[in-house]
Chimera marker file (.cmm) of the C-alpha trace (Angstrom):
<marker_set name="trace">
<marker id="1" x="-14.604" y="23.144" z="-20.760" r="1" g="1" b="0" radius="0.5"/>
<marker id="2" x="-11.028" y="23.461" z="-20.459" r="1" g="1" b="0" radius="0.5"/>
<marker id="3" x="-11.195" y="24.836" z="-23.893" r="1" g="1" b="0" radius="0.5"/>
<marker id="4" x="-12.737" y="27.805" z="-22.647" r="1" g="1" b="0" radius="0.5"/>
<marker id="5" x="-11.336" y="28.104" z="-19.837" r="1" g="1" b="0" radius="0.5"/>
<marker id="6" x="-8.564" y="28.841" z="-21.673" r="1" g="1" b="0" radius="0.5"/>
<marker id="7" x="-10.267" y="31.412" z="-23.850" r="1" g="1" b="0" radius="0.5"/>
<marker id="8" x="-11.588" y="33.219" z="-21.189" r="1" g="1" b="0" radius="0.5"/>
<marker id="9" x="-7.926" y="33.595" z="-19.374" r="1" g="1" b="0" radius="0.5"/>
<marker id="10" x="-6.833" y="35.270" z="-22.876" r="1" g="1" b="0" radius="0.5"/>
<marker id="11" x="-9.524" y="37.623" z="-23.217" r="1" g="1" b="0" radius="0.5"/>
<marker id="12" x="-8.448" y="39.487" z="-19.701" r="1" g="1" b="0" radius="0.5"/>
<marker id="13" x="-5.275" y="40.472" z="-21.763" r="1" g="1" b="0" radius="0.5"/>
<marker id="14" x="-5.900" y="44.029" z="-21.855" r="1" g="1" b="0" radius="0.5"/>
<marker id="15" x="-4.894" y="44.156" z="-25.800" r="1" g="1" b="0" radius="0.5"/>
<marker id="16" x="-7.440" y="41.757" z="-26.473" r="1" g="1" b="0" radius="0.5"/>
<marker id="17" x="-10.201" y="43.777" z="-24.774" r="1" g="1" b="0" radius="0.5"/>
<marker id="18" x="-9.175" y="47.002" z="-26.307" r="1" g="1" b="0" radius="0.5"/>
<marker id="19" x="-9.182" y="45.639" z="-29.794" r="1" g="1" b="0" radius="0.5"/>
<marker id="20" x="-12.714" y="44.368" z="-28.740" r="1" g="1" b="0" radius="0.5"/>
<marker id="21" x="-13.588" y="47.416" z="-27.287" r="1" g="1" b="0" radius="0.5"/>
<marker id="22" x="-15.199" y="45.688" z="-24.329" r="1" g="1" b="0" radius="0.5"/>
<marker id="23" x="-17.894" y="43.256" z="-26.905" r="1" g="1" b="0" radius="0.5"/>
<marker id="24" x="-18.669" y="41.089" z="-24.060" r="1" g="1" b="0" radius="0.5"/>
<marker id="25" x="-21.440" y="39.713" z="-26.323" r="1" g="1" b="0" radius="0.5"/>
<marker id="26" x="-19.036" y="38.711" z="-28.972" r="1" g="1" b="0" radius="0.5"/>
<marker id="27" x="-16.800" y="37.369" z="-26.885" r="1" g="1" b="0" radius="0.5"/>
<marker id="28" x="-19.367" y="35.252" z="-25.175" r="1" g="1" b="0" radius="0.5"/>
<marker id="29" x="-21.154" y="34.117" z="-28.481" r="1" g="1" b="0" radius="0.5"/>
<marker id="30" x="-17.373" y="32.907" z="-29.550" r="1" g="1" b="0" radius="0.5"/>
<marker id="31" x="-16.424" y="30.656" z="-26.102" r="1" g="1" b="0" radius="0.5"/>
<marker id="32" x="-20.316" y="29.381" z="-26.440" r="1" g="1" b="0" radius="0.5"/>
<marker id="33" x="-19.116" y="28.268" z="-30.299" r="1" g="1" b="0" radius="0.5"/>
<marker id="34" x="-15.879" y="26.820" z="-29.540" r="1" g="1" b="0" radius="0.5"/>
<marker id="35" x="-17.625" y="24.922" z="-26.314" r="1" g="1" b="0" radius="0.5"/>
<marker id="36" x="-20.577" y="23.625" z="-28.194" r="1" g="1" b="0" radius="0.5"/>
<marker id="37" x="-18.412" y="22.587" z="-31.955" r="1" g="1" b="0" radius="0.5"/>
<marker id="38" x="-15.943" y="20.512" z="-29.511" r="1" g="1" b="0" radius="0.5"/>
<marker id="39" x="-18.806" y="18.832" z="-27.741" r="1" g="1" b="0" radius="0.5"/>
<marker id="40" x="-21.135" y="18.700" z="-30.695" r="1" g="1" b="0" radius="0.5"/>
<marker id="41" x="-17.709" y="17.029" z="-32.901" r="1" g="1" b="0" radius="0.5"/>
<marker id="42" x="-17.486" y="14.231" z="-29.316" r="1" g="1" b="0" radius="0.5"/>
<marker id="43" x="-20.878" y="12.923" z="-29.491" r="1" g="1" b="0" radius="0.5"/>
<marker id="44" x="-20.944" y="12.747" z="-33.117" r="1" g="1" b="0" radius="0.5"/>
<marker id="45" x="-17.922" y="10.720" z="-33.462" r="1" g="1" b="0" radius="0.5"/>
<marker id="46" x="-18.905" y="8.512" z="-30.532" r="1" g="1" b="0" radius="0.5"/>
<marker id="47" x="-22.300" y="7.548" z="-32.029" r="1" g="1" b="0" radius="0.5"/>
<marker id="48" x="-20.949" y="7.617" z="-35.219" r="1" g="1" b="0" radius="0.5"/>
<marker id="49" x="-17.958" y="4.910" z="-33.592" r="1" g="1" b="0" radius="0.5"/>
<marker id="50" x="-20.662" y="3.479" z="-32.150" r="1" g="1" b="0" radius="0.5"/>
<marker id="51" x="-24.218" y="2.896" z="-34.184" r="1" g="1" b="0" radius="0.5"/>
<marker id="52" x="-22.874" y="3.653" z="-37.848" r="1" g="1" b="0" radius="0.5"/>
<marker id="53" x="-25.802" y="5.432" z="-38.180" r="1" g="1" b="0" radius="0.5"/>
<marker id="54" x="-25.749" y="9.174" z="-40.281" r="1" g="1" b="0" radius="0.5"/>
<marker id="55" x="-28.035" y="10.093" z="-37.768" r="1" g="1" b="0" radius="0.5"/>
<marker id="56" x="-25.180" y="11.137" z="-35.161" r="1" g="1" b="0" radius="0.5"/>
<marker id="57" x="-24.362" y="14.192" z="-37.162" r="1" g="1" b="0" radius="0.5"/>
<marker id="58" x="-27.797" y="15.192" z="-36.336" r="1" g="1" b="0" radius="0.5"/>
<marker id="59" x="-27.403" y="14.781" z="-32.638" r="1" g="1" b="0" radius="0.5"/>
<marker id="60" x="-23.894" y="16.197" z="-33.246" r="1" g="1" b="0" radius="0.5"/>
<marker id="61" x="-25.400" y="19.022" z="-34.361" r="1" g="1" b="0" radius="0.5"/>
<marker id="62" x="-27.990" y="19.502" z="-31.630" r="1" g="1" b="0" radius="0.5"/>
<marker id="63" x="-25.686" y="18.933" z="-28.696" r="1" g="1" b="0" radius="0.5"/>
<marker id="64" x="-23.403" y="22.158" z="-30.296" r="1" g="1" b="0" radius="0.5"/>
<marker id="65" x="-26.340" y="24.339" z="-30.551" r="1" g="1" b="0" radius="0.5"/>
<marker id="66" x="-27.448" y="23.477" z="-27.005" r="1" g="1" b="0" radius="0.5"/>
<marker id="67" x="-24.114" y="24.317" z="-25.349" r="1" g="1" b="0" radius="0.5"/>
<marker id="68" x="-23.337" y="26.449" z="-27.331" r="1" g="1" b="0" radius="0.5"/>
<marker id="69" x="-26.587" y="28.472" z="-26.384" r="1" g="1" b="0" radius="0.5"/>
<marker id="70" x="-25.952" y="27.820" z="-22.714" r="1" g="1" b="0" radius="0.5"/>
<marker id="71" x="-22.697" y="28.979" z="-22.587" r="1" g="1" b="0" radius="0.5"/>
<marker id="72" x="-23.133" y="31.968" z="-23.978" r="1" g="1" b="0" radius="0.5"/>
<marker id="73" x="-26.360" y="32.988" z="-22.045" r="1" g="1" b="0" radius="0.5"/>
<marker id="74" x="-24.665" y="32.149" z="-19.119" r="1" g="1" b="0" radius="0.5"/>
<marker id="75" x="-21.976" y="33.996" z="-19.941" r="1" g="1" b="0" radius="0.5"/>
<marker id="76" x="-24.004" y="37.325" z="-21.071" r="1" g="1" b="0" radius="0.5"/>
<marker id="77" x="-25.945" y="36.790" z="-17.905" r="1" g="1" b="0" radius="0.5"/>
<marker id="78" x="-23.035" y="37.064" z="-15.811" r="1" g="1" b="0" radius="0.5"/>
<marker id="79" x="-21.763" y="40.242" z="-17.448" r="1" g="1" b="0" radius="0.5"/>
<marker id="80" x="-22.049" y="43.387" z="-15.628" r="1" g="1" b="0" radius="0.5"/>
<marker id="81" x="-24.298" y="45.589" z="-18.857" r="1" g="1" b="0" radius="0.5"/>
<link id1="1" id2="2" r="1" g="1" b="0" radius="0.2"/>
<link id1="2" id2="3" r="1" g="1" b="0" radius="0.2"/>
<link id1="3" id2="4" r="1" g="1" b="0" radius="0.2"/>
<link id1="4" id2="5" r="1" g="1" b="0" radius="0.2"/>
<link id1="5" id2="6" r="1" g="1" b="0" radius="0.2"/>
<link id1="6" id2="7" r="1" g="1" b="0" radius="0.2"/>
<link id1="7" id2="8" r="1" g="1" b="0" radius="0.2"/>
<link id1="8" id2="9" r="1" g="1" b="0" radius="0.2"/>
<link id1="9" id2="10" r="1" g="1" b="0" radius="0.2"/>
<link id1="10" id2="11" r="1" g="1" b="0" radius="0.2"/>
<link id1="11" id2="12" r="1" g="1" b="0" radius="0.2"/>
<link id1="12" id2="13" r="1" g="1" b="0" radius="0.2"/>
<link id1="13" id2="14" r="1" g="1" b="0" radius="0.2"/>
<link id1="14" id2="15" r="1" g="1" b="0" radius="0.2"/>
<link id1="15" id2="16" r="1" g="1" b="0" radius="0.2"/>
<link id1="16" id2="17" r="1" g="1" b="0" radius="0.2"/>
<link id1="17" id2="18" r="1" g="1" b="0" radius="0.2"/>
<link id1="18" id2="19" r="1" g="1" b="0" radius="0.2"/>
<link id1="19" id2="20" r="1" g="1" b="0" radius="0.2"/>
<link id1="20" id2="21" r="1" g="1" b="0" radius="0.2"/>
<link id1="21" id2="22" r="1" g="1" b="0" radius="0.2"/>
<link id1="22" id2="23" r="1" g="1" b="0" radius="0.2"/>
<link id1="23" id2="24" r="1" g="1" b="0" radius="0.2"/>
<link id1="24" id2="25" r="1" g="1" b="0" radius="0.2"/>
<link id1="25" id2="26" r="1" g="1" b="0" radius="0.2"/>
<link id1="26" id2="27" r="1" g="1" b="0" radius="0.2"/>
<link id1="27" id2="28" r="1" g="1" b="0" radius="0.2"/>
<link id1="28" id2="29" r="1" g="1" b="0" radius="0.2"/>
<link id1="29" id2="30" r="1" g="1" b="0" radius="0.2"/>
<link id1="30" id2="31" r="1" g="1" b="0" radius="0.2"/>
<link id1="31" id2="32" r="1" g="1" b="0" radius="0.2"/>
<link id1="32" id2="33" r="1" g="1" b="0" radius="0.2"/>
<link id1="33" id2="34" r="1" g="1" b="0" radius="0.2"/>
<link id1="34" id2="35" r="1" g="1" b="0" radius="0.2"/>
<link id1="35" id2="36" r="1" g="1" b="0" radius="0.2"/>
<link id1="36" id2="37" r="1" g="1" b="0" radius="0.2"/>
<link id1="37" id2="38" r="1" g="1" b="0" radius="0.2"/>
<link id1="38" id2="39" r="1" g="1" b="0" radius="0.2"/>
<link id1="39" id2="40" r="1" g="1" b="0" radius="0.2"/>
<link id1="40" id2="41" r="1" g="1" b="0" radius="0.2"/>
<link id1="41" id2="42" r="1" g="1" b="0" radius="0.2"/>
<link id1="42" id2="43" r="1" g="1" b="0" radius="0.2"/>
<link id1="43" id2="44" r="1" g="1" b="0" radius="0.2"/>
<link id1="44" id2="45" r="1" g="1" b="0" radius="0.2"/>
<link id1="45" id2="46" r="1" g="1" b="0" radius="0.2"/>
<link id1="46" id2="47" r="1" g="1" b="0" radius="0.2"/>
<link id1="47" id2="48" r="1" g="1" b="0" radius="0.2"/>
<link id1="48" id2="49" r="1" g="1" b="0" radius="0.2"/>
<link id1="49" id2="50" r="1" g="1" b="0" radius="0.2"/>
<link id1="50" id2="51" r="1" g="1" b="0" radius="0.2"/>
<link id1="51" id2="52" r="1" g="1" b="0" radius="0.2"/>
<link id1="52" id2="53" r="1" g="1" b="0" radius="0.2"/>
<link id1="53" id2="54" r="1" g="1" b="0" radius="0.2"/>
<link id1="54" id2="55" r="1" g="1" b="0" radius="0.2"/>
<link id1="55" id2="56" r="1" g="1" b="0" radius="0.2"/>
<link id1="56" id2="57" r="1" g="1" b="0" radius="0.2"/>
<link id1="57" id2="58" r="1" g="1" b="0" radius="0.2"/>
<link id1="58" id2="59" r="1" g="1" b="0" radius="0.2"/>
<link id1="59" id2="60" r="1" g="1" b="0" radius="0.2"/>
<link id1="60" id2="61" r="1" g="1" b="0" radius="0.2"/>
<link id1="61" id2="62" r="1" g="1" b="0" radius="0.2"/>
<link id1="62" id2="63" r="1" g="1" b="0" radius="0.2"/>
<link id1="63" id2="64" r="1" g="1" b="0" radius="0.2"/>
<link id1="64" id2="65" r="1" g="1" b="0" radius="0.2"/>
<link id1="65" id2="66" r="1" g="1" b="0" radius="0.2"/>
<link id1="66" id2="67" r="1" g="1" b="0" radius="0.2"/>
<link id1="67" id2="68" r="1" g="1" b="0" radius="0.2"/>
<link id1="68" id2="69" r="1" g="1" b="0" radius="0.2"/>
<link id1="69" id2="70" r="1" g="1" b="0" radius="0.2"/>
<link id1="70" id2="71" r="1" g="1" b="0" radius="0.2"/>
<link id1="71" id2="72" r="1" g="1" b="0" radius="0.2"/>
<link id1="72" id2="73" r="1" g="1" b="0" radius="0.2"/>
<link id1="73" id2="74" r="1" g="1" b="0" radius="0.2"/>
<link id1="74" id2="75" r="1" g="1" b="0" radius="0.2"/>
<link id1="75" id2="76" r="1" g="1" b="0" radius="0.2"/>
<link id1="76" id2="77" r="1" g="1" b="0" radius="0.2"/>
<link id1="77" id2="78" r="1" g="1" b="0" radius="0.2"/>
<link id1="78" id2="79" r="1" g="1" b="0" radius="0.2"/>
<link id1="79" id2="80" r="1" g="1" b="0" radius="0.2"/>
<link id1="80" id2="81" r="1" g="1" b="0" radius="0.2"/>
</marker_set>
């Protein structure tokens, strides 16, 4: 989350949003990316670390699409459109 937090402080840089030209969606579909990848690349390792089984990169992979959905509908659902 801190990850994103991060993002989110660099995107009210008023050269960033210009070059954007205000694509709140894009910007939200990125931070929902970079949130889920870190989180989905966590539990992979750790079940991989911890079960050896191939199977994590599965879960992996579900936990990134998950947040990464979340995030950015949260985010595009606290936009002003």
């Amino acid at each position: 989350m801190a990850v994103v937090a991060s993002l989110l402080q660099v995107w009210h840089d008023d050269a960033v949003i210009e070059a954007l030209e205000d694509d709140r969606d894009f910007k939200c579909w990125w931070a929902g990316k970079i949130a889920g990848a870190t989180m989905g690349v966590a539990v992979a390792a750790g079940c991989g670390l911890a079960t050896k089984k191939t199977k994590c990169l599965g879960i992996g992979w579900g936990v990134h699409t998950t947040i990464a959905d979340y995030i950015s509908d949260k985010c595009n659902g606290a936009q002003n459109k």
